[in-house]
C-alpha positions in Angstrom: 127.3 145.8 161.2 123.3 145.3 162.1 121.7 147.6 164.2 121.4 147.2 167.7 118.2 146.8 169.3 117.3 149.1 172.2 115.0 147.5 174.9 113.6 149.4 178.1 112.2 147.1 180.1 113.5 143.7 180.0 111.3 140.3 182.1 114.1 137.5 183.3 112.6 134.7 184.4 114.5 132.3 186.1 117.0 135.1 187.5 117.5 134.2 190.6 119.6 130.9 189.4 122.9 130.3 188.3 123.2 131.7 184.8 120.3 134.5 185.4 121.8 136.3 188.1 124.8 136.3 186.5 123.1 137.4 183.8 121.5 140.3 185.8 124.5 141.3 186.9 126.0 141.4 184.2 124.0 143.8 182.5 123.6 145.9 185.6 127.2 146.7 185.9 127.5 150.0 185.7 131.3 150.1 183.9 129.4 148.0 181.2 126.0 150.6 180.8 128.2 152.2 177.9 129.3 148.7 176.1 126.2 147.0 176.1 124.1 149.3 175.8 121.3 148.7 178.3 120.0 151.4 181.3 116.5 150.7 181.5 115.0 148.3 183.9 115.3 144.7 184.8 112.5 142.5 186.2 113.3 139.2 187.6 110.5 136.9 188.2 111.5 133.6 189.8 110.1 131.2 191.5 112.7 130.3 193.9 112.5 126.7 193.8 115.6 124.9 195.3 118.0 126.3 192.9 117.1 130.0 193.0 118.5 131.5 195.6 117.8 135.4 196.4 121.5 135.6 198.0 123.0 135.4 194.6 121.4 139.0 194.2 120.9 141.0 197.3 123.8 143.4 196.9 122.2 143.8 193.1 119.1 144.8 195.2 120.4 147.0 197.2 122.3 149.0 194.7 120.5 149.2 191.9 117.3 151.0 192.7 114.7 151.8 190.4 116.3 149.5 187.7 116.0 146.3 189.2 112.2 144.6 190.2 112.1 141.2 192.1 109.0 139.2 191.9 108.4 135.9 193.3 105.8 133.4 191.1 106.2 130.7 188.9 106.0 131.2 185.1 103.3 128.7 185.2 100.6 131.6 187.1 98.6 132.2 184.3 96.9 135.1 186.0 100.3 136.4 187.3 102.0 137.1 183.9 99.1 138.7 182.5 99.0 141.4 185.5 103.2 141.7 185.0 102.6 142.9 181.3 100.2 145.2 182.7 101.9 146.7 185.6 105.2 147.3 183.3 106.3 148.0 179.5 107.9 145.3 179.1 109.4 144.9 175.5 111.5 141.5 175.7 111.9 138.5 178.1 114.8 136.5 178.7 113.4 133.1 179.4 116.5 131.2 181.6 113.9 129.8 183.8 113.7 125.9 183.7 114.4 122.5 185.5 117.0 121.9 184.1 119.2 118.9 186.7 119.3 115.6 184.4 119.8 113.3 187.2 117.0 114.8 188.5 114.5 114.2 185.3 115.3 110.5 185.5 114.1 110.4 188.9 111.0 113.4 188.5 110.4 113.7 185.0 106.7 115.5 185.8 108.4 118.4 187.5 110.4 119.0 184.3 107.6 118.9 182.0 105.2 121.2 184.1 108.0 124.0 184.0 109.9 124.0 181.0 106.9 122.4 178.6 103.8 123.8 180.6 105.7 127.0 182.0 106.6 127.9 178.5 103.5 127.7 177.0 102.0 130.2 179.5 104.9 132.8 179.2 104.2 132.6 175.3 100.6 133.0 175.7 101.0 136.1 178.3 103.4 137.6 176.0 101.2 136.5 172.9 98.1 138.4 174.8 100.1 141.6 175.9 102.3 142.4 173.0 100.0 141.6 170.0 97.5 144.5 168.5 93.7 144.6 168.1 94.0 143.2 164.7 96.4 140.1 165.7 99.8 140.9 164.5 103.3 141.3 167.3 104.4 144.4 167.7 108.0 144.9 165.9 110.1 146.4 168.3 109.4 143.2 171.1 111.6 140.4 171.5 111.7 137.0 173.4 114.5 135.0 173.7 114.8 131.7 174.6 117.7 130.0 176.8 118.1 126.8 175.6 120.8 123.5 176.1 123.0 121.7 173.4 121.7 118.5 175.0 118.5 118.6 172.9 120.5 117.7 169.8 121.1 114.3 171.5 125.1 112.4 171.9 127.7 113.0 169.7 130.4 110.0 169.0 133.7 110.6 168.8 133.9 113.5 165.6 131.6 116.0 164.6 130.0 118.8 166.5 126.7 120.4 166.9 125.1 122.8 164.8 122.2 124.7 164.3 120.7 122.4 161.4 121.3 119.1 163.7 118.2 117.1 164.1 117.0 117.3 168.3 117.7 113.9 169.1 116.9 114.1 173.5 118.2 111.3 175.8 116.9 112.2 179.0 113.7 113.7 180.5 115.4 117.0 181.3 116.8 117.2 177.5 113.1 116.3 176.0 111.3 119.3 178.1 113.7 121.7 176.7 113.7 120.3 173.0 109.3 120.7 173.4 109.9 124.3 174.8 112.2 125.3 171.8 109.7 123.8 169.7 106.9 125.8 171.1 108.9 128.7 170.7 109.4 128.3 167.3 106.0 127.5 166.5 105.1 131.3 167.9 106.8 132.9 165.7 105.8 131.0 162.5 103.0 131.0 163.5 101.5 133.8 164.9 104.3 136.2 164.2 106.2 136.6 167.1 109.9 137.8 167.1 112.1 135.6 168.3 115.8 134.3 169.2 117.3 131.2 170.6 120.6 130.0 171.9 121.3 126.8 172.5 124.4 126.7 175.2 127.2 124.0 176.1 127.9 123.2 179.8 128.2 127.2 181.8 130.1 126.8 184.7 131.8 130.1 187.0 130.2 132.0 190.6 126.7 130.9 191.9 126.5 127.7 190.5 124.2 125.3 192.5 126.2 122.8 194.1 125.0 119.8 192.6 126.5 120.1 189.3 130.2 118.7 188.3 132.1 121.7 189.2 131.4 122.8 192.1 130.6 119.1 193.4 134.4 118.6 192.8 135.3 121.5 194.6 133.5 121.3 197.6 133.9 117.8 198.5 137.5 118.6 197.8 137.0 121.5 200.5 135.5 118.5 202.4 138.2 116.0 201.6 134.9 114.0 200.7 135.3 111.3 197.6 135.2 113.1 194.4 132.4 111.0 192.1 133.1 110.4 188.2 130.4 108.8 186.6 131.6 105.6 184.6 135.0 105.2 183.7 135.0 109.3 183.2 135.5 109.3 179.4 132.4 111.2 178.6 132.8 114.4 177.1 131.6 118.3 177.4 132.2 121.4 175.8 133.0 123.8 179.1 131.9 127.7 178.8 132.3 130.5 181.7 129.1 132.1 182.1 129.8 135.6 181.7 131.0 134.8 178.1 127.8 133.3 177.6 125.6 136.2 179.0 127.8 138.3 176.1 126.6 136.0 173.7 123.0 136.1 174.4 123.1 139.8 175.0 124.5 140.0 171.4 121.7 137.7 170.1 119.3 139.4 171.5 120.0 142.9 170.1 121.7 141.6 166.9 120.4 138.8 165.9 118.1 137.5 163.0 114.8 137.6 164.2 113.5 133.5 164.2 117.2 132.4 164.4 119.0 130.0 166.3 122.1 130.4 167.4 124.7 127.5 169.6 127.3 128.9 172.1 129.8 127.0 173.0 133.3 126.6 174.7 135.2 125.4 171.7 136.7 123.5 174.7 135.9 119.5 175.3 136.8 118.0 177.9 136.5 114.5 179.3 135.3 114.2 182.6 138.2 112.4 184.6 140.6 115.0 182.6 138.1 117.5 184.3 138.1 116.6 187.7 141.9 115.9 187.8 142.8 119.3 186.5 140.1 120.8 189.4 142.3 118.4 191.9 145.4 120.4 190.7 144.2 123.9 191.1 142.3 123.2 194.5 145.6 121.3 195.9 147.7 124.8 194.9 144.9 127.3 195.8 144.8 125.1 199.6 148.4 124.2 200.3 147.6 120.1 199.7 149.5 117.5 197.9 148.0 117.0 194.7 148.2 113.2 195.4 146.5 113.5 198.4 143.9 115.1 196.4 143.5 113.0 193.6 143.2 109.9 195.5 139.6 111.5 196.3 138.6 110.8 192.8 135.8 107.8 193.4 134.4 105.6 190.1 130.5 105.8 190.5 127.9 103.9 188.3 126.8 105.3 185.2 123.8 107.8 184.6 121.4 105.7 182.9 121.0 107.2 179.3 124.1 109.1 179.5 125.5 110.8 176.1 128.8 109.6 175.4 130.2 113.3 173.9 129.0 116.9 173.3 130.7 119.5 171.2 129.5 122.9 169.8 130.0 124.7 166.3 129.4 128.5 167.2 130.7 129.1 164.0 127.5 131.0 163.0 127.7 133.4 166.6 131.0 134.1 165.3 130.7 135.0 162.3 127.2 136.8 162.4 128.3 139.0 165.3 131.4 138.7 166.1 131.2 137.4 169.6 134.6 135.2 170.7 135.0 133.3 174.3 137.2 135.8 176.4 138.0 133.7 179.4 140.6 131.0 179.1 139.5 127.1 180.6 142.3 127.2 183.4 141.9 130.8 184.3 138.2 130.5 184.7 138.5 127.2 186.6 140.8 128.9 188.9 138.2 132.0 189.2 135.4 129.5 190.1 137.6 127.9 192.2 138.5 130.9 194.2 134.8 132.2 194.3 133.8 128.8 195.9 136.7 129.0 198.7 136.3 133.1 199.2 132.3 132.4 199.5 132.0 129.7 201.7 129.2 131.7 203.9 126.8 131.3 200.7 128.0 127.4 200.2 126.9 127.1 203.6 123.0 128.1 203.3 122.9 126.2 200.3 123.9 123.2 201.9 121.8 123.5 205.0 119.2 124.9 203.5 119.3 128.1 205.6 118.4 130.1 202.6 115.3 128.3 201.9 114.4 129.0 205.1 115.5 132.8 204.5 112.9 132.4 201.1 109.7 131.2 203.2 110.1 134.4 206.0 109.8 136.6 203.4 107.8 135.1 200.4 105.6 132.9 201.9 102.3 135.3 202.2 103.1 136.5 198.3 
């Protein structure tokens, strides 16, 4: 069994989006303190573009005190970062923060590039600066670890899987920024010495999730009895993950891990996409009281994404065998969970959707 390592002061960026605040959350619980080892603070620096959204943490805020900093910038303030390191003893960062919307890239590919390629490179160079010595080398007990996507390693066909020796083969703008970043990454630690980890992550779905994504797009135009779009004929395939099983995995990479490793997290669970959607139909016709028929006679063939990978599949076999970690939360059950959170939370869907909570960010933020 390796050695854990013990971290006081941990920098999320990006935690105010999807997978960060459940991240945050996650290791903020207080029934988990004694599992995962963690009671030292959390700061969350996010920019609070139109995915982050300070709602998915307020009642974090509010209860957890001392332990939990919010700051609102952009990884890409240079001067910001710097005065962060300084102001706090910060000894590893949690890099979730990105663009990271492919249909998005094909239309705004410079958006992409200036945070996940340009916003990168600053975070590295403020950490670089603050956690180096007088005579140039890292300090050991530091760590930054980087969130990254399985779509850098391109489209698989119909066998085969994704592992952590496949050559990055992007598709789309989105999948390019975040190959560069991992690259950049890499290049830090070889060469300038600085300690390292780096998962690369199948499709997370669960609470929180911005609704433009597949999931919960399916489930709220279902909640809408709106048409239920399926790109192509709906044969394209992903490898689905609940996103508190992979917030365990990166936890246990980050204190367990082999510094300069990479390691993929996946689902062991492919899907296709109509087989997706469909099942969602099912559980939301149950969890409403509808005919299932009813429901999915919604389903609505759209054109295809330009560019768009035929099949994705993960081989986590190294996560697995390195550190033991195992998915915990069953496809169907954690549909129906996510399913449930959207219905029971339908108050938060609602300032997403009309933008409420942007206006919410610009009281508050807009003279920081």
């Amino acid at each position: 069994m390796k050695s854990r390592r013990k971290f006081n002061c941990i920098l999320v960026t990006g935690g105010s989006g999807f997978i960060g605040s459940n991240f945050i959350r996650y290791l903020l619980d207080e029934n988990l303190v004694a599992t995962h080892g963690f009671d030292g603070r959390i700061m969350n620096l996010d920019a609070l573009t139109y995915a982050g959204n300070p709602a998915n943490l307020a009642d974090v805020e509010k209860q957890a005190g001392a332990r939990y900093r919010f700051v609102h910038g952009s990884i890409c303030d240079s001067a910001l970062l710097d005065r962060l390191f300084r102001e706090e003893p910060i000894d590893a960062v949690v890099h979730f923060a990105a663009e990271s919307h492919v249909d998005r890239s094909i239309h705004g590919p410079a958006a992409f590039v200036q945070t996940n390629v340009v916003g990168t490179l600053a975070l590295l160079e403020a950490v670089r600066s603050a956690w180096t010595s007088a005579a140039g080398a890292f300090r050991e007990e530091v760590l930054f670890h980087h969130v990254s996507t399985d779509e850098v390693y391109g489209s698989l066909g119909a066998e085969g899987f994704f592992r952590e020796d496949t050559s990055y083969d992007p598709r789309s703008p989105y999948s390019a920024s975040k190959a560069s970043s991992d690259h950049l990454v890499s290049a830090y630690h070889h060469t300038y010495g600085m300690p390292y980890t780096l998962t690369n992550c199948s499709n997370n779905y669960g609470p929180f999730q911005f609704p433009e994504k597949l999931i919960p797009v399916v489930i709220l135009n279902i909640l809408d009895q709106k048409p239920l779009p399926v790109y192509g004929d709906g044969s394209n395939i992903r490898d689905w993950l609940y996103v508190e099983d992979h917030n365990r995995a990166v936890w246990e990479v980050m204190c367990r891990g082999t510094n300069g490793r990479s390691y993929n997290i996946g689902g062991d669970n492919e899907w296709q996409n109509l087989r997706l959607v469909e099942t969602l139909c099912d559980i939301c016709a149950d969890e409403l009281d509808r005919k299932v028929e009813d429901v999915r006679g919604l389903i609505t063939f759209v054109k295809d994404r330009p560019g768009h990978d035929r099949r994705y599949a993960i081989d986590c076999t190294r996560l697995k065998d390195e550190l033991g970690w195992r998915q915990t939360v069953d496809f169907t059950e954690g549909l129906r969970r996510t399913v449930r959170w959207y219905i029971d939370n339908l108050g938060w869907v609602d300032n997403v959707r009309t933008g409420a909570y942007r206006d919410w960010i610009e009281q508050n933020y807009s003279d920081r």
